[in-house]
C-alpha positions in Angstrom: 55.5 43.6 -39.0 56.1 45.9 -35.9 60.2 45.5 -34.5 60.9 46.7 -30.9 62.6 50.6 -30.7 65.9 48.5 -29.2 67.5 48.5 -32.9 67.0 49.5 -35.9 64.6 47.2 -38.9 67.7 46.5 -40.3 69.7 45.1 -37.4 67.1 41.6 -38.0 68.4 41.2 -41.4 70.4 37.5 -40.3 67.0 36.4 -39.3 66.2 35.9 -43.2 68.5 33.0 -43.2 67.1 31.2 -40.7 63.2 31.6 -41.3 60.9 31.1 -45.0 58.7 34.3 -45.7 56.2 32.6 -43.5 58.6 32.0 -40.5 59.0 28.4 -41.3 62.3 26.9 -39.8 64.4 26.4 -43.5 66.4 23.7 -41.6 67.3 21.7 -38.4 69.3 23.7 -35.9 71.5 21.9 -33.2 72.1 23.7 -29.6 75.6 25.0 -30.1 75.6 25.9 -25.7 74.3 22.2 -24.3 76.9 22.8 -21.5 74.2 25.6 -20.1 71.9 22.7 -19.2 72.8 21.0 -15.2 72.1 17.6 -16.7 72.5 15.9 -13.8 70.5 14.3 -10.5 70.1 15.7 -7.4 72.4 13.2 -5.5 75.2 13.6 -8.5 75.0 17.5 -8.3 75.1 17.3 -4.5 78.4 14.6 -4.9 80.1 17.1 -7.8 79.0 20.3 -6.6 82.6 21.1 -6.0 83.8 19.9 -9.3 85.7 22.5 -11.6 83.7 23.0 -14.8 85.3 22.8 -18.6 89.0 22.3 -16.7 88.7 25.9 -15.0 90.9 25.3 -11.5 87.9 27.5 -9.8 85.4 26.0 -7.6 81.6 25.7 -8.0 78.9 25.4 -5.7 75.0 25.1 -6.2 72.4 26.8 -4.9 68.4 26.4 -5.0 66.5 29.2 -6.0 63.1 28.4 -5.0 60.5 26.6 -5.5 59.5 29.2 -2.4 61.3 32.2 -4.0 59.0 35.1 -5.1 60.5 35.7 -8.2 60.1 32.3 -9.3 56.9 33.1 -10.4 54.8 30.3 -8.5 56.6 26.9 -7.5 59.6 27.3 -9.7 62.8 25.7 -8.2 66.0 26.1 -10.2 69.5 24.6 -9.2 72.0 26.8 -10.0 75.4 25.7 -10.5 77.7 28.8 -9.3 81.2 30.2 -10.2 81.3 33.4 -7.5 78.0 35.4 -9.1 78.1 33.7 -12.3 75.5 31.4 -13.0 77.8 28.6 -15.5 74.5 26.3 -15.6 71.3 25.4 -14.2 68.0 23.0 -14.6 64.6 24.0 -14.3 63.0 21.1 -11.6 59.0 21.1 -11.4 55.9 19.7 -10.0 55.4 21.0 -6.8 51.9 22.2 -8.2 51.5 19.3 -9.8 47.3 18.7 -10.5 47.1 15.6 -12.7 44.3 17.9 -14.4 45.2 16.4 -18.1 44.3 12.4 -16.5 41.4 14.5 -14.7 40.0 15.4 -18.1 39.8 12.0 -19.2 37.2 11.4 -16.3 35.1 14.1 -17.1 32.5 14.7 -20.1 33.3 17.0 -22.6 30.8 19.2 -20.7 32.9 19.3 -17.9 35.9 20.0 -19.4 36.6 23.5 -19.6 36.1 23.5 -16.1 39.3 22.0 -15.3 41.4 23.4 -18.2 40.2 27.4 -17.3 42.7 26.5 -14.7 46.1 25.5 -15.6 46.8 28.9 -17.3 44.9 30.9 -14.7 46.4 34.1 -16.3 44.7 33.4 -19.6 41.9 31.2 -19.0 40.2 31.6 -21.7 43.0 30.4 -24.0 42.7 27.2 -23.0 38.6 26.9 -22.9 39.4 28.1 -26.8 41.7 25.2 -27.6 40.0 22.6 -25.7 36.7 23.5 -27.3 38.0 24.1 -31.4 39.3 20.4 -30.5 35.8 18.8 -29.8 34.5 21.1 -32.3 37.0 19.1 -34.9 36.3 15.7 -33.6 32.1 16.7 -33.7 32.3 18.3 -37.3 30.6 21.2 -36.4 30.8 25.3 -37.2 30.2 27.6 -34.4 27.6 30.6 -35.9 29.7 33.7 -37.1 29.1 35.7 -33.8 30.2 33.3 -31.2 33.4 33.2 -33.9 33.5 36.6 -32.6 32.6 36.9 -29.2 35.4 34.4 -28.7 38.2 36.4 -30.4 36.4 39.7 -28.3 37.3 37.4 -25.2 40.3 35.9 -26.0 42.1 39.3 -26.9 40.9 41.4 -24.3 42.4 38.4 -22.3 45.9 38.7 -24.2 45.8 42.3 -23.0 45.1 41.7 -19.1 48.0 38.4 -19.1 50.3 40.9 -20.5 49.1 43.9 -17.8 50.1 41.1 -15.4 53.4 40.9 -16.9 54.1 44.1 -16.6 53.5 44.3 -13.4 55.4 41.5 -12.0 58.6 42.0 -13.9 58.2 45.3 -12.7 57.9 44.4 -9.2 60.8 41.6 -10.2 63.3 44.2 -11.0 62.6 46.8 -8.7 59.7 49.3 -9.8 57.5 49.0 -7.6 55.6 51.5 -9.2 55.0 49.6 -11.9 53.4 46.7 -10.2 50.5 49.4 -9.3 50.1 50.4 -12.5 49.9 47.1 -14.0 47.7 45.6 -11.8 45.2 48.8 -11.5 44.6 48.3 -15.2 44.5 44.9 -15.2 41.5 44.8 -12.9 39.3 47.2 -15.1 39.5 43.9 -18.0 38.4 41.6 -15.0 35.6 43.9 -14.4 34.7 43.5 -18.1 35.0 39.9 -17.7 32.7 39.7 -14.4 29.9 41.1 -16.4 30.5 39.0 -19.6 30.7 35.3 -17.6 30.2 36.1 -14.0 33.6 35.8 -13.3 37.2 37.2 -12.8 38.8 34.0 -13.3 38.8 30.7 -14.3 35.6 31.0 -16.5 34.3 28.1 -18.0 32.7 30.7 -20.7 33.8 29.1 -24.0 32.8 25.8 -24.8 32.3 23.5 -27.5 29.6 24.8 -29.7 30.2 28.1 -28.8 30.3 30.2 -25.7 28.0 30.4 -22.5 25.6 32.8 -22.8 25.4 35.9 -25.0 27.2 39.0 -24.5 25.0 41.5 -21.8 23.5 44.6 -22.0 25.8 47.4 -22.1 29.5 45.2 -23.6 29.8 48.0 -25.9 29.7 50.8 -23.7 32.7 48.8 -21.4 34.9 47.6 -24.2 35.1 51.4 -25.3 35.9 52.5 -21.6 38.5 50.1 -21.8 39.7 51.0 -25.1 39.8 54.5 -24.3 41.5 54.5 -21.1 44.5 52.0 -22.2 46.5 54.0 -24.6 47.5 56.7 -22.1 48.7 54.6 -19.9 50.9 52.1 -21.9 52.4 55.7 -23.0 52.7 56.3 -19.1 54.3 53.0 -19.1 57.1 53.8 -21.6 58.1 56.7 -19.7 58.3 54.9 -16.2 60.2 51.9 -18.5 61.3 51.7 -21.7 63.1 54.9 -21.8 64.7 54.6 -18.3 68.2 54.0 -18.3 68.6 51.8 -15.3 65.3 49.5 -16.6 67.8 49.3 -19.9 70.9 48.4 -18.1 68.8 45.3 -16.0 67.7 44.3 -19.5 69.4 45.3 -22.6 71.8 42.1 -23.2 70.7 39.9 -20.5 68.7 36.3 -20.9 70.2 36.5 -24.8 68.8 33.4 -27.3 69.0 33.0 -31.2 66.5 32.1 -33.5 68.5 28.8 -33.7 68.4 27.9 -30.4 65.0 29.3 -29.4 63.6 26.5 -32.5 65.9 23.7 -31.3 64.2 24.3 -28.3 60.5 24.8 -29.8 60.3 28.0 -27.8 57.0 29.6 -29.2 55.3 33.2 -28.6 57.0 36.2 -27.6 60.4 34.2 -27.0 60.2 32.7 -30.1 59.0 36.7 -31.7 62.1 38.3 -29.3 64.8 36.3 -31.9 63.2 38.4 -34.9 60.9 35.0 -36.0 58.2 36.5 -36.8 55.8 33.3 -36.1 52.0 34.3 -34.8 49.4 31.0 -35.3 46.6 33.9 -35.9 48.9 34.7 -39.0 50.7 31.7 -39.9 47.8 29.2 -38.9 44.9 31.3 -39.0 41.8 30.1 -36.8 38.3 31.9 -35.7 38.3 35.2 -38.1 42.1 36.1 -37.7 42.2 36.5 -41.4 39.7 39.3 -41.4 41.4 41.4 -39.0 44.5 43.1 -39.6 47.5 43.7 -37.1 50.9 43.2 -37.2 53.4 41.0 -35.9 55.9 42.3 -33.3 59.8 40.9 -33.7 62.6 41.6 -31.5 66.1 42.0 -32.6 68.1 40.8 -30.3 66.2 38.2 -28.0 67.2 39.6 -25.2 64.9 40.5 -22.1 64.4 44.0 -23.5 63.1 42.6 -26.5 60.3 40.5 -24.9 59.3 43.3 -22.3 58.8 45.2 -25.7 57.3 42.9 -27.7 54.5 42.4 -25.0 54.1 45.7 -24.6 53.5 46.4 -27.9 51.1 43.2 -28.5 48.7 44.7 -25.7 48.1 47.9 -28.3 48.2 45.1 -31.2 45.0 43.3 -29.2 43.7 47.2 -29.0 43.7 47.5 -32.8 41.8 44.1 -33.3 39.1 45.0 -30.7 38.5 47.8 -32.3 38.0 46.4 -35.5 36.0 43.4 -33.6 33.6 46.3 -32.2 32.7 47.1 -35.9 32.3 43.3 -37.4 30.6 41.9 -34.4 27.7 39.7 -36.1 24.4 39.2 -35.1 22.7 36.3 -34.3 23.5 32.5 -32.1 26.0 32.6 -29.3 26.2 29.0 -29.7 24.9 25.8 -32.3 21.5 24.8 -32.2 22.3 21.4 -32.0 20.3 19.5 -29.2 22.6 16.4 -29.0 25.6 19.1 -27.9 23.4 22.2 -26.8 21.3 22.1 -23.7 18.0 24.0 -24.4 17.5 27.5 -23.3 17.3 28.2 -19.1 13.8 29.4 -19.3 12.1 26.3 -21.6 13.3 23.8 -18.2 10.3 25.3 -16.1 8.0 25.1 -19.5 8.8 22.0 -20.5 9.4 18.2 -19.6 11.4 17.1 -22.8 13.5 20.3 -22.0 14.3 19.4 -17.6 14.8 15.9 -19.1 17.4 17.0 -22.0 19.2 19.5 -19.7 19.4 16.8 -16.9 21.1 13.8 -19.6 23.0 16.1 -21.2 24.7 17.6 -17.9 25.1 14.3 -15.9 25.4 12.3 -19.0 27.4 14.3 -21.3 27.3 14.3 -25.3 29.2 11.2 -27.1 31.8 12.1 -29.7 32.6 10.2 -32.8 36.0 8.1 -32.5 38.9 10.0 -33.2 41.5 11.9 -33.3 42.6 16.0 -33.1 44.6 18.9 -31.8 43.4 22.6 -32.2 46.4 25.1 -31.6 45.9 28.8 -30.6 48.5 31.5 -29.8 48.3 32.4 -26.0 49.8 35.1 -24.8 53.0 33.0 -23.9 52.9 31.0 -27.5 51.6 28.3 -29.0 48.9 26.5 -26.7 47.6 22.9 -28.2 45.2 20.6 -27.0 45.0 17.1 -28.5 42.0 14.6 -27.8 41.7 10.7 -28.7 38.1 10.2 -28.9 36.8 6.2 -28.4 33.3 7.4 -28.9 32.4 8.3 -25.2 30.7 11.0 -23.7 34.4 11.2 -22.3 38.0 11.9 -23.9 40.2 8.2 -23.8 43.3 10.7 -23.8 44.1 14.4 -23.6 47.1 16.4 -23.6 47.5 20.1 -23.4 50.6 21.7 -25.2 51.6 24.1 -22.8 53.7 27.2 -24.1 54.8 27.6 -20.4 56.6 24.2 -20.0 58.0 24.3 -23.5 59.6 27.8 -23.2 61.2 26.7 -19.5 63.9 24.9 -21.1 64.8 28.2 -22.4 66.2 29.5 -19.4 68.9 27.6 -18.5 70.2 28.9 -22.1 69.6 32.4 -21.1 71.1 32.2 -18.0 74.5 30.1 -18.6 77.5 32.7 -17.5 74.8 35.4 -16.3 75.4 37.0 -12.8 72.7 35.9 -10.3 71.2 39.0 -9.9 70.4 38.5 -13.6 68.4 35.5 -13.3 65.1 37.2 -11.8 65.1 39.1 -15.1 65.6 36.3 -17.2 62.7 34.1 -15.8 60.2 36.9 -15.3 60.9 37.7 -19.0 60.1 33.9 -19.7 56.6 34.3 -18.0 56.0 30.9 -17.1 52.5 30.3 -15.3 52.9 27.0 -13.6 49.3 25.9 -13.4 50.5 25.4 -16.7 53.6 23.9 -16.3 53.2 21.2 -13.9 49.3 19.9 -15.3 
């Protein structure tokens, strides 16, 4: 277990109350702050705007911050209900980018469907290909072979480490260094080179899916993932002397956007939010899926759960993904990128032009789809912004008869209005850029 350089190890000691050895909520926790929530509607807030709060003779007013606002991270709009600069409470509204891409799913095969999940958390794709797929795998009763096990934790971390570069360039960016926006995004793009020459792609992939991934890793992966490997370390140390040590980038974050352990599991805040609290609750170590449990790395807590806390923790998480590719590099297994199955595999590119069975089986199996056995399942994975589920009710169609996707994103936004009750304004940027919401994943 790796804690953040805000506080001493010791300073987490309270946490033990609160959390079993495996970080396992001991009890039920209530929200002691449910005045920090605006639980109102838009025509009473409008009607009350001007009503004193908790029988304080000063005057409130609210104002909208967004859904157009930069800092709002997308199509974020957040009422804010205002004493002078102090934000006394607030409420999250969504769905200006709402898709419908979870009733969307239900109207394509399970062929199709990591085509339309790649892109609800278009900052880490690849998370959601993995969850939608382990889902189907459960429903099919099948084992991917050992090294598309692999290639899919290669993928998935080197994707943890390029959704954190992003963060650290747009809270950058949010709070002034510009600098850092640069940076971030200048080593963010070498991993989406890596990723053009794995799947073809920068974004939005469609690389893992059920049975395994795509196509086999290319000529050359080692060679790139080493580049990468090599080149990272220097600069998160660059990063730490731009940041963590500065003491203005303290001051904008040291004791702002604060939440306990209690509230954060009232509020079933997962990931680094959840980690910021000192809970130190990872699904690859408390629910372990692909070949978590033959890799080791450590879990990094926070102390305080502050905004500090979760720049840290993500920064430190991106050398945590380091170590396992490293390790990955040395395991990686030889052998099927995928099952040999033909009722969920289509046959090999190059047997369609040698073969009539094979053009016929590719051609039923991508306009058809593969049926499913009846059923029900939900594969979690730990995303970059927590936990990320996908549950599936299978009637035996080629088809899903229901999906839902558990998005960390829209789970950890009711956070914020606990982080920001009696905050200034100029606070609040901090607070939701330390939240990290992606709202492709938010408003599904």
């Amino acid at each position: 277990m790796t804690i953040t350089d805000q506080t001493p190890e010791s300073d987490i000691g309270d946490v033990a109350d609160a959390v079993s050895a495996s970080g396992v909520p001991n009890q039920l926790y209530e929200l002691p702050r449910r005045h920090a929530v605006l639980r109102m509607s838009e025509v009473q807030a409008a009607e009350r705007a001007n009503d004193p709060i908790d029988g304080e003779n000063d005057q409130t007013m609210l104002v909208n911050m967004g859904p157009s606002h930069p800092s709002t991270h997308g199509v974020l709009r957040l009422m804010l209900e205002m004493d002078g600069e102090i934000v006394r409470r607030s409420k999250p509204v969504i769905g200006y980018l709402h898709t419908g891409m979870e009733k969307t799913g239900e109207n394509l095969t399970y062929l199709q469907g990591p085509t339309n999940v790649t892109r609800m958390d278009y900052a880490s794709p690849l998370f959601t290909e993995l969850a939608f797929s382990l889902t189907v795998e459960k429903l099919l009763g099948i084992e991917v072979p050992e090294r598309a096990v692999w290639i899919r934790m290669l993928m998935t971390e080197m994707n943890r480490i390029a959704s954190h570069l992003l963060f650290m360039a747009t809270n950058g960016m949010d709070l002034g260094a510009v600098s850092m926006m640069i940076y971030g995004w200048r080593e963010r793009e070498e991993v989406l080179r890596f990723f053009e020459m794995v799947t073809g792609l920068r974004m939005n992939h469609n690389y893992i899916r059920p049975g395994g991934v795509a196509a086999d890793l290319p000529d050359g992966w080692r060679d790139a993932v080493g580049r990468l490997l090599e080149m990272l370390p220097p600069r998160l140390e660059e990063y730490d002397i731009l940041m963590t040590g500065q003491p203005i980038w303290r001051d904008r974050l040291q004791g702002v956007g604060v939440i306990t352990a209690a509230e954060a599991m009232a509020l079933s805040a997962t990931g680094p939010i959840l980690r910021s609290t000192g809970v130190p609750w990872d699904l690859r170590r408390d629910q372990p899926y692909l070949a978590y449990d033959q890799v080791e790395f450590d879990i990094v807590v926070g102390s305080y759960g502050d905004s500090f806390d979760r720049y840290a923790i993500r920064l430190n998480e991106i050398r945590e993904s380091i170590r396992i590719v490293h390790q990955i590099l040395d395991k990686m297994p030889k052998g099927d990128y995928r099952v040999q199955d033909a009722k969920v595999t289509p046959p090999p590119r190059a047997r369609i032009d040698e073969s009539m069975e094979a053009l016929i089986h590719h051609f039923k199996i991508f306009t058809e789809g593969f049926k499913v056995p009846e059923g029900e399942a939900y594969a979690a994975v730990e995303s970059p912004r927590g936990e990320l589920g996908c549950y599936i009710v299978s009637d035996g169609s080629p088809k899903p008869y229901r999906m839902h996707i558990r998005g960390p994103s829209f789970i950890n936004l009711q956070t914020l209005p606990h982080m920001m009750a009696d905050g200034m304004l100029a606070d609040a940027v901090a607070v939701i850029s330390s939240v990290d919401p992606i709202m492709g994943e938010v408003d599904r």
